[in-house]
N, C-alpha and C positions, 0 to 999 in steps of 0.2 A: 408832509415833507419831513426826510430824517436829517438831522446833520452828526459829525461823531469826531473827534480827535482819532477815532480808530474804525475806519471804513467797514474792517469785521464785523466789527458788533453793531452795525446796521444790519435789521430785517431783512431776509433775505429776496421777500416777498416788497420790498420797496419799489416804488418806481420814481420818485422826487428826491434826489438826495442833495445834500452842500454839499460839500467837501472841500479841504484845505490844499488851497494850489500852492503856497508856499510858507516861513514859518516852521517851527517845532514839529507841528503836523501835519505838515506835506503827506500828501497821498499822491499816488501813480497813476498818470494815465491808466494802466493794466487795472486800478484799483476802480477808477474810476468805473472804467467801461462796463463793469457788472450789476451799472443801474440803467437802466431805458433814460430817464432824464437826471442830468445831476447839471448842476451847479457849481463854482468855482470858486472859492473866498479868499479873497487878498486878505492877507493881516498885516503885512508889511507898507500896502500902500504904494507897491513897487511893479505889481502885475495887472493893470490895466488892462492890457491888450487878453490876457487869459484867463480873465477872473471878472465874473461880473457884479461881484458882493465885495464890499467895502465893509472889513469887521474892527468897528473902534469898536475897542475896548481898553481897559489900563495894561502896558503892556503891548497891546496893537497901534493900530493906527489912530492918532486922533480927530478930535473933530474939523479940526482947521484943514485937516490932510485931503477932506472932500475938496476943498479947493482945489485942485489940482489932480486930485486921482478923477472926479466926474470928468470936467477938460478930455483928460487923457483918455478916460474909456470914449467919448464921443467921437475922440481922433481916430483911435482904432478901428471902435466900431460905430460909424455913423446911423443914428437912429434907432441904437438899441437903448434898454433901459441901464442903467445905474442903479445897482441894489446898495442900497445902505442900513447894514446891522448895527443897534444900539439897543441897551439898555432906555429903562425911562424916564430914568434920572440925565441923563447923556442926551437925548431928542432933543430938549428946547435947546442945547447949543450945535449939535446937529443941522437943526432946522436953520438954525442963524447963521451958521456957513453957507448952507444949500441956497438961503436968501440973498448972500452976495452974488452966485451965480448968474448967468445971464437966462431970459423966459426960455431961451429950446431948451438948455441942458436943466432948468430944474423940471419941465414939463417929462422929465423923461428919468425922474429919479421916481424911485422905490424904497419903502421902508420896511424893514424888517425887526421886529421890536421884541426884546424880552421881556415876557409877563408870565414868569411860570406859576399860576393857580393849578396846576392839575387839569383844567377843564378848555374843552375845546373853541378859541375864541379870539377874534378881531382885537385889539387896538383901534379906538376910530380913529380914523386916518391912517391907519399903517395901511400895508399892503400883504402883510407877514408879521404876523405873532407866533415868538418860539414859546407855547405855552407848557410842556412839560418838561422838566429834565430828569430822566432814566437814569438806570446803572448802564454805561458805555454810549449812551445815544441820548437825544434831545428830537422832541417831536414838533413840528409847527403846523400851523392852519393859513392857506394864502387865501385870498380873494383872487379874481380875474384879471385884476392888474397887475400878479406877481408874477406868473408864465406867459410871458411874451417875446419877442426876438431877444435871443440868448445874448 
């Protein structure tokens, strides 16, 4: 999976990509559409209904904001997953939000974690580790619990 502040300079040969639904680097439907699967990252915490990744970061949304952004993605979309981006310093209070939740909506969260080594590789327990970061793009590895109902 690619992700990129600039849809261009993803591969063109991609077929998994993120991309910024809204945020500095909003991308376009039109931009979107040029990947077979793409993905949709709230940074704001404010696109629920069109965004299935939750990006805290400093800057983005924070960890408390799960409170309320998972809620709202399961109102939207009942039965989909909750993607949650974090660093790994950021996880253990991540996870301590997602623990306040009630058992459906955490059984239906997804973790997306930054470990950039260069090398191709899980986080245990994540579901997505972004483990390279490129010039223009960032590359990740998912497991089968990270393509599921969009």
């Amino acid at each position: 999976m690619y992700d990129s502040t600039r849809p261009s300079a993803i591969p063109a040969d991609a077929t998994v990509v993120a991309l910024y639904r809204n945020g500095r680097y909003a991308a376009t439907q039109e931009q979107g559409n040029q990947f077979p699967m793409r993905l949709w990252i709230d940074v704001l915490g404010t696109a629920a209904q069109n965004a299935s990744i939750l990006d805290i970061e400093t800057g983005d949304a924070t960890p408390e904001t799960v409170l309320s952004w998972v809620p709202a993605r399961q109102q939207f979309h009942p039965y989909s997953v909750a993607r949650l981006y974090c660093d790994l310093s950021t996880w253990p209070a991540v996870k301590g939000y997602v623990a306040q939740l009630d058992q459906s909506q955490r059984a239906m969260v997804r973790y997306w974690i930054a470990n950039p080594t260069g090398l191709p590789h899980l986080v245990p327990g994540s579901d997505a580790t972004q483990y390279e970061w490129l010039t223009g793009y960032d590359v990740s590895a998912f497991g089968p619990g990270w393509i599921t109902i969009p």
